[in-house]
DSSP file (Angstrom, degrees, kcal/mol; ACC not computed):
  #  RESIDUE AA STRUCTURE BP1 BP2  ACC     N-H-->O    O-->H-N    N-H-->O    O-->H-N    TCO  KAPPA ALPHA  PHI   PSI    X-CA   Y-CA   Z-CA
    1    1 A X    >>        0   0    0      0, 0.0     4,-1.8     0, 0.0     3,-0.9   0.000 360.0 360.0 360.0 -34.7  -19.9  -72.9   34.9
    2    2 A X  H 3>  +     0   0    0      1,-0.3     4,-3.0     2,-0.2     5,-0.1   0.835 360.0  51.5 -54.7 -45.7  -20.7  -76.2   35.8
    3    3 A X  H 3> S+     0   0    0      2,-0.2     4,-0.9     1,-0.2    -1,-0.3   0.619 109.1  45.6 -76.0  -4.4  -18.0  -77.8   34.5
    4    4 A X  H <> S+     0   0    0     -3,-0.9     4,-1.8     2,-0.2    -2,-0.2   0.650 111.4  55.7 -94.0 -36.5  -15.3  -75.8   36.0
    5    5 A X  H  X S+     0   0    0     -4,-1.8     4,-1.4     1,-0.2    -2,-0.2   0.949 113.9  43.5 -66.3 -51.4  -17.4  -76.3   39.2
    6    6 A X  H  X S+     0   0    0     -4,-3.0     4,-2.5     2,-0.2     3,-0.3   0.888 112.2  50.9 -45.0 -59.1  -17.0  -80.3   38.4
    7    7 A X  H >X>S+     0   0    0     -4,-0.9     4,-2.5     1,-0.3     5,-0.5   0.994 114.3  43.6 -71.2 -55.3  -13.2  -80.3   37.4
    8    8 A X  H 3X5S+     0   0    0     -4,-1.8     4,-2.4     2,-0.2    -1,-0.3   0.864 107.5  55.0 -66.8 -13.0  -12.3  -78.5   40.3
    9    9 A X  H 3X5S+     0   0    0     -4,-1.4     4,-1.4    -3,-0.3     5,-0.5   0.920 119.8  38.9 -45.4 -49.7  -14.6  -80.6   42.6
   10   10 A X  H <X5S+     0   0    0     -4,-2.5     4,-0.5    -3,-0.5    -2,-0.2   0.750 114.4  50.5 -76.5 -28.0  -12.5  -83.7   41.0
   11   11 A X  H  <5S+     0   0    0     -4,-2.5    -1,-0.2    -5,-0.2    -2,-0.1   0.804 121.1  32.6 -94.2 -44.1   -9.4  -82.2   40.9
   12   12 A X  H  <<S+     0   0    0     -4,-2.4    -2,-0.2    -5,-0.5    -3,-0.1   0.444 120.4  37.9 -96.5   4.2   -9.6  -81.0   44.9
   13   13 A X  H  < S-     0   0    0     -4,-1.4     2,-0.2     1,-0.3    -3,-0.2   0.567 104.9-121.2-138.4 -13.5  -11.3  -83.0   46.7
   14   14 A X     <  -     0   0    0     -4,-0.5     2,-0.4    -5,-0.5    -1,-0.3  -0.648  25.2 -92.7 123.1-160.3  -10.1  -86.6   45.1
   15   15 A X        -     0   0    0     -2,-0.2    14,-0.3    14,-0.2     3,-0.1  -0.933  35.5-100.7-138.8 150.8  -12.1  -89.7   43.4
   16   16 A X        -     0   0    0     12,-2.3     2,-0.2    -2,-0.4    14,-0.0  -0.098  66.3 -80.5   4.5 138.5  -13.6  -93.0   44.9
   17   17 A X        -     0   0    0     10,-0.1     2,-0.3     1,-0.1    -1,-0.2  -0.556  64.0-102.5 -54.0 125.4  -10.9  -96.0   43.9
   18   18 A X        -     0   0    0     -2,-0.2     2,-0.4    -3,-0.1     9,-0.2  -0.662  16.3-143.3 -70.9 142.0  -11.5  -97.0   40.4
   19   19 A X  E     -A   26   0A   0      7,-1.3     7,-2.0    -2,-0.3     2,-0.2  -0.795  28.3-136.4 -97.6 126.8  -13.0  -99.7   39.0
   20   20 A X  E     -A   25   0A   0     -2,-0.4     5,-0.3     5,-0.3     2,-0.3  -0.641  21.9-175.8 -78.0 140.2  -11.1 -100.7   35.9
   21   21 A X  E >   -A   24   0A   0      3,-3.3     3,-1.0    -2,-0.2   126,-0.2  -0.849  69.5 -71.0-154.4  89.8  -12.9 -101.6   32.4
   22   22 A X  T 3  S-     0   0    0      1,-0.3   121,-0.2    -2,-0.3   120,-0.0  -0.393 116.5  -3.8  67.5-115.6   -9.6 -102.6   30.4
   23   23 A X  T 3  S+     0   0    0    119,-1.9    -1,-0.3    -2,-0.1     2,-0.2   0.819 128.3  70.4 -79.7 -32.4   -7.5  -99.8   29.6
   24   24 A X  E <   -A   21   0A   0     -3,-1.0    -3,-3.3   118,-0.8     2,-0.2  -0.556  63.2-159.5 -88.8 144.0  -10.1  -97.2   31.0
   25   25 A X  E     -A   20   0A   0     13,-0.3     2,-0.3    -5,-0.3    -5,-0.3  -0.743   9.5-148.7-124.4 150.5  -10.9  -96.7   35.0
   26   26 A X  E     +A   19   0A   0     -7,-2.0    -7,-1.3    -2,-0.2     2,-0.4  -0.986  23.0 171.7-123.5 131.3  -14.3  -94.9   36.1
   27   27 A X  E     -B   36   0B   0      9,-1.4     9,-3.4    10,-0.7     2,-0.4  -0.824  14.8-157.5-121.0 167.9  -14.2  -92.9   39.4
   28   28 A X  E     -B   35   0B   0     -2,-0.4   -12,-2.3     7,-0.2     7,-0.3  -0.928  29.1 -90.1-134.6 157.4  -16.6  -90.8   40.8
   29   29 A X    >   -     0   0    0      5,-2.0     3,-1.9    -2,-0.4     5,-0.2  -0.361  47.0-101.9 -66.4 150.3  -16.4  -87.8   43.4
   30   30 A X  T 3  S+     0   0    0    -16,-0.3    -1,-0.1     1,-0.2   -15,-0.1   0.469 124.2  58.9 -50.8  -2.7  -16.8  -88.7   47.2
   31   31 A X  T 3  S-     0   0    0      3,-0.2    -1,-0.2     0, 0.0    -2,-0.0   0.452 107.2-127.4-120.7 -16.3  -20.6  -87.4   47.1
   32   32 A X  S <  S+     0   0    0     -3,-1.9   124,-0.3     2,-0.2    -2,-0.1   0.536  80.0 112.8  98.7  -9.9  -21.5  -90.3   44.1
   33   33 A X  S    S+     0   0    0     -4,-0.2     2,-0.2     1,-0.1   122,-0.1   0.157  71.8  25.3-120.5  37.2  -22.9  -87.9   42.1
   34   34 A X        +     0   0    0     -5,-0.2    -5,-2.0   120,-0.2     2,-0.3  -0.693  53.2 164.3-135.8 164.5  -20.4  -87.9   39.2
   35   35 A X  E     -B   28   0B   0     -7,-0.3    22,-0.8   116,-0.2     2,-0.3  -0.968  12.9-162.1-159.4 165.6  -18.5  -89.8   38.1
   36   36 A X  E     -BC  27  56B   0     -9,-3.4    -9,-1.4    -2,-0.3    20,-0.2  -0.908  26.2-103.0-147.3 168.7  -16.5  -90.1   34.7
   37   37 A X        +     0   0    0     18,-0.5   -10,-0.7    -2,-0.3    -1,-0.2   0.736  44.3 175.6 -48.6-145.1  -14.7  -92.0   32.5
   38   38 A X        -     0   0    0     15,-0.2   -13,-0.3   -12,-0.1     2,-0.2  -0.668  24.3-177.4 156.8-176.8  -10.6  -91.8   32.4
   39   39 A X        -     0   0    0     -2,-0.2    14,-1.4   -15,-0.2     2,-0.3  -0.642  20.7-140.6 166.6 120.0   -7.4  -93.0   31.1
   40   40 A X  E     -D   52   0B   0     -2,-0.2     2,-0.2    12,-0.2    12,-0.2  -0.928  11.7-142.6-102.9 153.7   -3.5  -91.8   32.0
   41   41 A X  E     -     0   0B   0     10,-1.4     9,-1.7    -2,-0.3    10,-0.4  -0.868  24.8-158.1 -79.4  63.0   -1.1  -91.5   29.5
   42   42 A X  E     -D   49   0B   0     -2,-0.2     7,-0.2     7,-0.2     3,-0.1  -0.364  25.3-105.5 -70.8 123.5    2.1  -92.7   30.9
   43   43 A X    >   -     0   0    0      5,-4.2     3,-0.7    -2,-0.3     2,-0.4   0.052  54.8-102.7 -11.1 134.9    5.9  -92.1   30.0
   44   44 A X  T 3  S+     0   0    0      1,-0.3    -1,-0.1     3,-0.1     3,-0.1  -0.755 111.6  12.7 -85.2 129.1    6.9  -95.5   28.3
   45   45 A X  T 3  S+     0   0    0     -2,-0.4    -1,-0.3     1,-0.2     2,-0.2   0.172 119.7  67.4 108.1 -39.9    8.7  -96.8   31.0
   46   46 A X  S <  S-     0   0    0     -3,-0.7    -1,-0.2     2,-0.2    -4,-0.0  -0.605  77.3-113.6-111.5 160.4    7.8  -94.6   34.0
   47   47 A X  S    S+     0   0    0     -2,-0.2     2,-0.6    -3,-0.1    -3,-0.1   0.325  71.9 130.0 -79.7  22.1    5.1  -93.7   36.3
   48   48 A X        -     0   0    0      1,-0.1    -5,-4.2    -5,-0.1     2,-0.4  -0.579  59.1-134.4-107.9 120.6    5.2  -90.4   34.9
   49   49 A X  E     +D   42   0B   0     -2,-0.6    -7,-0.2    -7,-0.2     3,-0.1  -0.329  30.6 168.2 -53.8 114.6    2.0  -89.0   33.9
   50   50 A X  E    S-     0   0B   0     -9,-1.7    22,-1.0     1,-0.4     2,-0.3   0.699  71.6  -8.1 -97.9  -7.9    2.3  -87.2   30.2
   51   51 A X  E     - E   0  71B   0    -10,-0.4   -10,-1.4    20,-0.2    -1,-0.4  -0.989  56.3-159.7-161.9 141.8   -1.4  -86.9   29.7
   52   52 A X  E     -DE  40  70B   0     18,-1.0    18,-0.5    -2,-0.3     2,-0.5  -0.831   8.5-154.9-155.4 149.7   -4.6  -87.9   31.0
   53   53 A X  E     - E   0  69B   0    -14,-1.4     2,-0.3    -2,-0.2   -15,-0.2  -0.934  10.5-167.1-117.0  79.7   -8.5  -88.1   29.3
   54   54 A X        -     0   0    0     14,-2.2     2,-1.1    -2,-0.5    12,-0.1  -0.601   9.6-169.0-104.0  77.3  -11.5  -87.8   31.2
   55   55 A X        +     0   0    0     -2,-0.3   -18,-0.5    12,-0.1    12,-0.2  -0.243  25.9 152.1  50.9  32.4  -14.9  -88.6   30.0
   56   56 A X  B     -CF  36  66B   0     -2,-1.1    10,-3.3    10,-0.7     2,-0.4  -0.643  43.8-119.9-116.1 171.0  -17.8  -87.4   32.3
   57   57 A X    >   +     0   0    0    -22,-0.8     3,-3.1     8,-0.2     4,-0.2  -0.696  30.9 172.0 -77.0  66.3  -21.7  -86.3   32.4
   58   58 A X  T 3  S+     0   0    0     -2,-0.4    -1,-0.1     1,-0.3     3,-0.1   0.908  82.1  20.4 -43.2 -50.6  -21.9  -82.9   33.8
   59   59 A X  T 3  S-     0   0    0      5,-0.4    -1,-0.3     1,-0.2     3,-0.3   0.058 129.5 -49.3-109.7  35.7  -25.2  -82.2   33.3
   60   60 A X    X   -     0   0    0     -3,-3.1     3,-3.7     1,-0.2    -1,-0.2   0.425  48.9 -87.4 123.9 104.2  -26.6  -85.7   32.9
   61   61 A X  T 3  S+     0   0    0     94,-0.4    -1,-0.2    91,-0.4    91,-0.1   0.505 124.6  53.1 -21.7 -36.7  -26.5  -89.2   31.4
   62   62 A X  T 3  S+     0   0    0     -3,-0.3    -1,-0.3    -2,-0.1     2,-0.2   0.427  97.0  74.5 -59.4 -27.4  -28.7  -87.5   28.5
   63   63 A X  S <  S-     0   0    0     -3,-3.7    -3,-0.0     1,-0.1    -4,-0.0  -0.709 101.2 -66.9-120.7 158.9  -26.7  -84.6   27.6
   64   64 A X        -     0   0    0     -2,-0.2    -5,-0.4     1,-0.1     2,-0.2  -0.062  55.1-126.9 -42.6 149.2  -23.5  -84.1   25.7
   65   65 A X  E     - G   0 109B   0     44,-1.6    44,-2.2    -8,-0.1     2,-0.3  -0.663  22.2-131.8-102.8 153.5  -20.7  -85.8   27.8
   66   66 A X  E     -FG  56 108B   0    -10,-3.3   -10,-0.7    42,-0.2     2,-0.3  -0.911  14.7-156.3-102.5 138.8  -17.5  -83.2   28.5
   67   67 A X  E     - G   0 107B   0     40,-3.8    40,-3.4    -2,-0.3     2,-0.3  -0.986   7.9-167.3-116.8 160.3  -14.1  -84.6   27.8
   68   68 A X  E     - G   0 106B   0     -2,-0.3   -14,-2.2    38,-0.3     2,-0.2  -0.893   4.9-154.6-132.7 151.6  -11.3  -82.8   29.8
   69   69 A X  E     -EG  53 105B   0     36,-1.0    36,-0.5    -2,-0.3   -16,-0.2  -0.688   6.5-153.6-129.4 150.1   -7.3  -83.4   28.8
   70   70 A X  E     -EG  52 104B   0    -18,-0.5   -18,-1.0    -2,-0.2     2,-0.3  -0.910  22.5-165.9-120.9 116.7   -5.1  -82.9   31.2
   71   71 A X  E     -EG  51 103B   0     32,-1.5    32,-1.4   -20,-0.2   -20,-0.2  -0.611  27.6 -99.0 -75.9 144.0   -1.6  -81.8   29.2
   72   72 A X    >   -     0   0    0    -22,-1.0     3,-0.9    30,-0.3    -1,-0.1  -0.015  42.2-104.2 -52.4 146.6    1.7  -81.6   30.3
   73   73 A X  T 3  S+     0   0    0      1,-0.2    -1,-0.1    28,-0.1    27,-0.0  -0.356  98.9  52.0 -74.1 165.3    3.1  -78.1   31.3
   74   74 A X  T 3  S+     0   0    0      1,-0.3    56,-2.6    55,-0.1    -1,-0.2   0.326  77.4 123.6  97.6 -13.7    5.5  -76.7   28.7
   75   75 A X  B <  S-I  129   0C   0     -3,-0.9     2,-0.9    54,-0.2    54,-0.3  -0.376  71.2 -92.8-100.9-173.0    3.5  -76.9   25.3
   76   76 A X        -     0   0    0     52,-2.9    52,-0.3    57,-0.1    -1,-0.1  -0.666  41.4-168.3-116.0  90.8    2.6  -74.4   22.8
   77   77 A X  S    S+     0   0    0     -2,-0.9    18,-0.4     1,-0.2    -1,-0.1   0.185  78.4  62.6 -82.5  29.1   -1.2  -72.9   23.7
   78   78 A X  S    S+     0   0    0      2,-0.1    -1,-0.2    16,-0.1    -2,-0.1   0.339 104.8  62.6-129.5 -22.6   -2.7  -70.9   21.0
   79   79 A X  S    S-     0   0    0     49,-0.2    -2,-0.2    15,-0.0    14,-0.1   0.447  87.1-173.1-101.7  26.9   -2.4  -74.5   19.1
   80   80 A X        -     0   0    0     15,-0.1     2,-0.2    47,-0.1    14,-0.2   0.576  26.0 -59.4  48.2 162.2   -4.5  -76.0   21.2
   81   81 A X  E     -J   93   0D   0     12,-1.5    12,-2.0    46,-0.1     2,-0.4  -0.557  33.0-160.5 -93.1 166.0   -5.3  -80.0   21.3
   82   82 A X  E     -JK  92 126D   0     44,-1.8    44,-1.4    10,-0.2     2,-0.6  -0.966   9.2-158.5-123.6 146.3   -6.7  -82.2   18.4
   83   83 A X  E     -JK  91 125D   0      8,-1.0     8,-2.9    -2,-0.4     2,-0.8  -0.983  21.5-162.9-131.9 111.9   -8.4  -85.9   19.8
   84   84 A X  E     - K   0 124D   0     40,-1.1    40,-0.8    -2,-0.6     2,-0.6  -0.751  14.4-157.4-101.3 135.8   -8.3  -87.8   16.9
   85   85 A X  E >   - K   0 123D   0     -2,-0.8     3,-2.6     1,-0.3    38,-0.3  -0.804  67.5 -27.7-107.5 133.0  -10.3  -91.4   16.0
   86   86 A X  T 3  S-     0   0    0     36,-3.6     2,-0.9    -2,-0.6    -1,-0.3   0.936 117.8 -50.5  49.8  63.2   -9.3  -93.5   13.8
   87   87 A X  T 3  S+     0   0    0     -3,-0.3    -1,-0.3     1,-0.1     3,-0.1   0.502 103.7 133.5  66.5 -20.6   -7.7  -91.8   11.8
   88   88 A X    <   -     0   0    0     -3,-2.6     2,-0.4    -2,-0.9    -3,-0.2  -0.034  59.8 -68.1 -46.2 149.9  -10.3  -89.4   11.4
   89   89 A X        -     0   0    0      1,-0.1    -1,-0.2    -5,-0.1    -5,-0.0  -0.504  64.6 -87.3 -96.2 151.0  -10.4  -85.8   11.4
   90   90 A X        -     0   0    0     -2,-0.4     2,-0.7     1,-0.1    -6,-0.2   0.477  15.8-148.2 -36.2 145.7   -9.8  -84.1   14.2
   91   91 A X  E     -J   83   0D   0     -8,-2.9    -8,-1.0    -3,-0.1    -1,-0.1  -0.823  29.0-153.4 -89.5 101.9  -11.5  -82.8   17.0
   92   92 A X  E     -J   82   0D   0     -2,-0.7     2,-0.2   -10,-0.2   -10,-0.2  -0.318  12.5-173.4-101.1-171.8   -9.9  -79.6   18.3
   93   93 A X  E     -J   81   0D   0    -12,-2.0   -12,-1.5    14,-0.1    14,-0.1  -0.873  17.6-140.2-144.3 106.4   -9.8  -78.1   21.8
   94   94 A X        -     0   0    0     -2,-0.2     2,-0.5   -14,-0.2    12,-0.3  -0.213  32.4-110.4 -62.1 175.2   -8.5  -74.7   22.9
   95   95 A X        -     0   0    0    -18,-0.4    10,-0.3     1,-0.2     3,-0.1  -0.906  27.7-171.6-102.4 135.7   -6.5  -74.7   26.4
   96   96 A X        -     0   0    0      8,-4.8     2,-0.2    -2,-0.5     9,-0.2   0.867  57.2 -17.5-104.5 -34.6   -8.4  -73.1   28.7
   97   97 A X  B     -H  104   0B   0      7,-0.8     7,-1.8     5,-0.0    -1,-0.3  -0.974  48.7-140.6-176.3 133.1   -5.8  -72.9   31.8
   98   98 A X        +     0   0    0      5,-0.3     2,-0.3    -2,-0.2     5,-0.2  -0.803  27.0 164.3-109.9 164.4   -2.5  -74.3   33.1
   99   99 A X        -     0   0    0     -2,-0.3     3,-0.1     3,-0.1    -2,-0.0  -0.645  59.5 -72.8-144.2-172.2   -1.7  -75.2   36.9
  100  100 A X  S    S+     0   0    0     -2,-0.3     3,-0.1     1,-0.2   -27,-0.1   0.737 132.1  51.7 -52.2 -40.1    0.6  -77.1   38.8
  101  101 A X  S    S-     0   0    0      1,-0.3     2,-0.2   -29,-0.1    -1,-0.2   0.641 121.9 -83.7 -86.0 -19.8   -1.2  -80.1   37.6
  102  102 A X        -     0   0    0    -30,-0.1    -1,-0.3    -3,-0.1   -30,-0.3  -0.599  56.9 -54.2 135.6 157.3   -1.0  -79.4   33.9
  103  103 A X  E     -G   71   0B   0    -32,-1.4   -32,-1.5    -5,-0.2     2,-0.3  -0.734  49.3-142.3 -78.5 132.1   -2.9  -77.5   31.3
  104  104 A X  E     +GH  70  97B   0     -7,-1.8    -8,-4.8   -34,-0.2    -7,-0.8  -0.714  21.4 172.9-104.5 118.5   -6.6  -78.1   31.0
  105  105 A X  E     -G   69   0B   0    -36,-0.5   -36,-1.0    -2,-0.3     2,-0.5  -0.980  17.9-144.8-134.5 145.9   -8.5  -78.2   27.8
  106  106 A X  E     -G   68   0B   0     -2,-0.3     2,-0.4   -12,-0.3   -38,-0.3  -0.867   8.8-167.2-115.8 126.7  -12.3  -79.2   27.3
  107  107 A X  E     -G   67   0B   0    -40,-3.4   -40,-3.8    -2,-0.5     2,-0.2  -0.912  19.3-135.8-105.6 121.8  -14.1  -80.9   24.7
  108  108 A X  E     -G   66   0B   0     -2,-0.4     2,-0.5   -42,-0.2   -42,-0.2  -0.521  21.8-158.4 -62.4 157.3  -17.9  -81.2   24.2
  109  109 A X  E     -G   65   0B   0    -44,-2.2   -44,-1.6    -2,-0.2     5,-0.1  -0.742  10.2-172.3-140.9  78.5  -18.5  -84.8   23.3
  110  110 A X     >  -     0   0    0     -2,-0.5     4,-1.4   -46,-0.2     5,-0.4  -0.286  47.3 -91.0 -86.4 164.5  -22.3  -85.4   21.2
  111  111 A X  H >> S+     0   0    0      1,-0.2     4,-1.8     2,-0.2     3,-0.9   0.837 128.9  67.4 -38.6 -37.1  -23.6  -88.9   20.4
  112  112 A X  H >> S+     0   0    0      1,-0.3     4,-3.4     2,-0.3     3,-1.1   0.962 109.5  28.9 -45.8 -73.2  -21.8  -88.6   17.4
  113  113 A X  H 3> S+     0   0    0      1,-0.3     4,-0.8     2,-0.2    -1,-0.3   0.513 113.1  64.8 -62.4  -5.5  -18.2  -88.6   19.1
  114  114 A X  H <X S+     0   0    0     -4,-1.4     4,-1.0    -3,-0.9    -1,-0.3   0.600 107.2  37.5-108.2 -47.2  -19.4  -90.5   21.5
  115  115 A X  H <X S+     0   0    0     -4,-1.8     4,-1.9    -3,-1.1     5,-0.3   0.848 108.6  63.6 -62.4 -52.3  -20.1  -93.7   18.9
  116  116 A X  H  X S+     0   0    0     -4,-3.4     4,-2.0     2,-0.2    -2,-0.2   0.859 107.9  35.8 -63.3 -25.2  -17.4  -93.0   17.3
  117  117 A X  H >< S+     0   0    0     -4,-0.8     3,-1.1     1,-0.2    -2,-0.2   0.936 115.2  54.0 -77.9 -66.1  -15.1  -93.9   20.4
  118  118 A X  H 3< S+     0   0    0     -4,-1.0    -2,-0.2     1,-0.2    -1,-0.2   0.709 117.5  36.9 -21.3 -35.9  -17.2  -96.5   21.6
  119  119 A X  H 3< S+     0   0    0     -4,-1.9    -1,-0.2    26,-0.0    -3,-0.2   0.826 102.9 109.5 -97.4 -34.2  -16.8  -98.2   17.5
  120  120 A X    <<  -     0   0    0     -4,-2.0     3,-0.1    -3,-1.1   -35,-0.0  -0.174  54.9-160.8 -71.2 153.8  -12.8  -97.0   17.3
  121  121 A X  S    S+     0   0    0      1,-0.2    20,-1.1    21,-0.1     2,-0.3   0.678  79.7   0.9 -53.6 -57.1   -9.9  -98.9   17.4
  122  122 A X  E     - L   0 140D   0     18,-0.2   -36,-3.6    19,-0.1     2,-0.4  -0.925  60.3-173.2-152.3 159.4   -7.6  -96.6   18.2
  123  123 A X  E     -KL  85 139D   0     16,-1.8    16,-1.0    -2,-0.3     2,-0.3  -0.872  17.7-161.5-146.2 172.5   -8.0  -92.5   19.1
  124  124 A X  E     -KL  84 138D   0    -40,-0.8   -40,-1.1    -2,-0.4     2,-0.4  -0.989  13.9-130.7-148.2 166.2   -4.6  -89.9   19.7
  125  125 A X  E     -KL  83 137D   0     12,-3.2    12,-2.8    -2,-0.3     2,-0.4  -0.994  20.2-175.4-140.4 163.0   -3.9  -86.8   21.1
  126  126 A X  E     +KL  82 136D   0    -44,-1.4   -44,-1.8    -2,-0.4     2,-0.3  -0.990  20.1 144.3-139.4  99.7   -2.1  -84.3   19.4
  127  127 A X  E     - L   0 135D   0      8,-1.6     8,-2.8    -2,-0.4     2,-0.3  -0.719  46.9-107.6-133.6-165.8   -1.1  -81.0   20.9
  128  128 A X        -     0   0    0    -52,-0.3   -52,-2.9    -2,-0.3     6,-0.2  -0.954  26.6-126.3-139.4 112.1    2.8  -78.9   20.1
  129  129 A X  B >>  -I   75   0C   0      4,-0.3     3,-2.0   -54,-0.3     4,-0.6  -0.052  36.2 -94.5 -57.3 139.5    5.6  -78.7   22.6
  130  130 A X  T 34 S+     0   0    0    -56,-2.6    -1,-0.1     1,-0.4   -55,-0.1   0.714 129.2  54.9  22.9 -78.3    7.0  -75.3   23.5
  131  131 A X  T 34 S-     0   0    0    -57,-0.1    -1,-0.4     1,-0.1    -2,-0.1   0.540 123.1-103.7 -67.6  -9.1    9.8  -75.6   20.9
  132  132 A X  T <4 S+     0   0    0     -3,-2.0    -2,-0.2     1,-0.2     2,-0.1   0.717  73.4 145.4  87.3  24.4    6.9  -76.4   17.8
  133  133 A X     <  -     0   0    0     -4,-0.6     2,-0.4     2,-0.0    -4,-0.3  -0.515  52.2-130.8 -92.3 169.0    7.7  -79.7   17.9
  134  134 A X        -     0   0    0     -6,-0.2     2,-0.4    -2,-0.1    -6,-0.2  -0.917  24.5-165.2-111.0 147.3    4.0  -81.8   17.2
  135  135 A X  E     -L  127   0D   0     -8,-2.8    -8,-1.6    -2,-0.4     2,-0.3  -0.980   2.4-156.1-144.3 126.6    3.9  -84.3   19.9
  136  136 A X  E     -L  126   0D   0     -2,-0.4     2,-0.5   -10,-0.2   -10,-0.3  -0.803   4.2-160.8 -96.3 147.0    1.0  -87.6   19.3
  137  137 A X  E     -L  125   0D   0    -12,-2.8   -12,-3.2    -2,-0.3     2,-0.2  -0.944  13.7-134.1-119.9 137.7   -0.1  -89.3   22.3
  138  138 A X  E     -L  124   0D   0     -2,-0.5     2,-0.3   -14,-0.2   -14,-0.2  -0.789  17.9-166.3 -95.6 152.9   -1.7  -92.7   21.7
  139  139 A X  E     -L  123   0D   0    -16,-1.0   -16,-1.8    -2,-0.2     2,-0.5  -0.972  19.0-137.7-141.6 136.9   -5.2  -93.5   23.7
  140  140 A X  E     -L  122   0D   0     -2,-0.3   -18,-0.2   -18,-0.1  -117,-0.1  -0.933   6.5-154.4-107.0 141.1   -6.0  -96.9   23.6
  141  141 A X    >   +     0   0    0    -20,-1.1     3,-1.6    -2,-0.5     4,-0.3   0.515  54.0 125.5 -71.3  -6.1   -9.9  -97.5   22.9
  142  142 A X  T 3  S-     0   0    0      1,-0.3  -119,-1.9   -21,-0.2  -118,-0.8  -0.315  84.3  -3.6 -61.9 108.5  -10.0 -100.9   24.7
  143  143 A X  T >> S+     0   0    0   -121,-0.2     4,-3.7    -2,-0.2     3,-0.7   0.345  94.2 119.2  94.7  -0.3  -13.0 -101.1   27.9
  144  144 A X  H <> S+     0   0    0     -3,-1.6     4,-1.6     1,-0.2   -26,-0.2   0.899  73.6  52.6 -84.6  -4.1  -13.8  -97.2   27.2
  145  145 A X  H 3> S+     0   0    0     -4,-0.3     4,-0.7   -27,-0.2    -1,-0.2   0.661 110.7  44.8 -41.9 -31.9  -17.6  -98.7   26.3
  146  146 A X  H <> S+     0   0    0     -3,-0.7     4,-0.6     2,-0.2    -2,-0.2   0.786 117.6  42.9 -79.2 -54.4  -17.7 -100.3   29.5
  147  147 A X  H  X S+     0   0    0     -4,-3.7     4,-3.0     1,-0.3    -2,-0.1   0.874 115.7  53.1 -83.5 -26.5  -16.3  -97.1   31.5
  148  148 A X  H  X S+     0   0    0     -4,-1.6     4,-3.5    -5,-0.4    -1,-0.3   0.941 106.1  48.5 -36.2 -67.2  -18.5  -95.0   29.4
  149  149 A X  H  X S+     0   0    0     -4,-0.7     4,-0.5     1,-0.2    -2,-0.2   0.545 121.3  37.5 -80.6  -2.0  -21.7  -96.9   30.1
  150  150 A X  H  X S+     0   0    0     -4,-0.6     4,-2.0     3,-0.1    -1,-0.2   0.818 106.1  56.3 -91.1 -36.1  -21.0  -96.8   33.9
  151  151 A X  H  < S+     0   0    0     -4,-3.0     3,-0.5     2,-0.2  -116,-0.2   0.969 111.1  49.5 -68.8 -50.7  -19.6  -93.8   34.5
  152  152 A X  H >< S+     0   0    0     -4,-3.5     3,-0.7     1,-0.2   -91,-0.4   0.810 113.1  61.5 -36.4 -38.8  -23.4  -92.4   32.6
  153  153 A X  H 3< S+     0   0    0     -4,-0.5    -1,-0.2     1,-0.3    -2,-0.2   0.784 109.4  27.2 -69.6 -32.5  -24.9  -95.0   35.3
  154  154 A X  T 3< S+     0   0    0     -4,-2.0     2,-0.5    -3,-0.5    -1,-0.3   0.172  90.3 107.1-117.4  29.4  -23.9  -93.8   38.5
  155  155 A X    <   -     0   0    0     -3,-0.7   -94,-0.4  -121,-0.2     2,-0.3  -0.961  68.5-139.2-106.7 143.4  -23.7  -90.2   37.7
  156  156 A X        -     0   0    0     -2,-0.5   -96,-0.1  -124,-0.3     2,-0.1  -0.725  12.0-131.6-106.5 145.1  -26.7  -88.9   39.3
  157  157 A X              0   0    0     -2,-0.3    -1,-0.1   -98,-0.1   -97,-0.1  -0.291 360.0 360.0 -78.8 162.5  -29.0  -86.2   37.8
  158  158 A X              0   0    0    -99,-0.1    -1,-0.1    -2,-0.1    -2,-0.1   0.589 360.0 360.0 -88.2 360.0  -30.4  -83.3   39.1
């Protein structure tokens, strides 16, 4: 419940400007007391959002981090997303709920995933268009150590 209570905090009531740490931005809710990681996923070419990856600490610098996708409207939901690293196998994610904004799916995130993006190179996301087509998004790992280890700093516990 907390994390629904979070997204929609972030989702309705807006962020702090981000501070940039390379390809990854951390913003925090207007009250200071979370704040998350992030990344959009832009059209090559456009402004147009296809994707975007956010990183935070609901319950606490300590505790498994949640990551929340936001996906593009239109795709195929009983096949869910995969967040891959390296090459690695996947992580998948059902979709929980779609909006205006896009469809939202939530990933727990334990030190394990959580080293392995901090050490990766390179990560995707993977979800399937409407029509079945499989469609990869690239996420570049570049600063998400940096946005990581801030966004844990200034989100404040309870």
């Amino acid at each position: 419940m907390k994390v629904l209570a979070l997204v929609f905090l972030l989702l309705c009531l807006g962020f702090a400007p981000a501070a940039h740490a390379a390809d990854w931005a951390v913003r925090c809710a207007p009250d200071g007391t979370q704040c998350e990681a992030w990344q959009r996923l832009m059209v090559k070419g456009t402004v147009q959002r296809m994707a975007e990856i956010a990183i935070g600490f609901p319950d606490g610098p300590r505790q498994p981090a949640r990551g929340v996708m936001v996906l593009p409207l239109g795709i195929m939901l009983p096949a869910g997303v995969k967040l891959s690293i390296d090459n690695a196998a996947p992580y998948g994610a059902q979709v929980r709920y779609c909006t205006h904004d896009g469809c939202m799916a939530f990933l727990t995130l334990d030190d394990v995933v959580l080293t392995e993006l901090r050490k990766g190179r390179a990560a995707t996301l993977a979800f399937q268009s409407f029509a079945g087509k499989d469609v990869t998004l690239p996420i570049s790992l570049n600063g998400i150590t940096a946005a990581l280890d801030e966004a844990a700093a200034k989100t404040k516990q309870d």
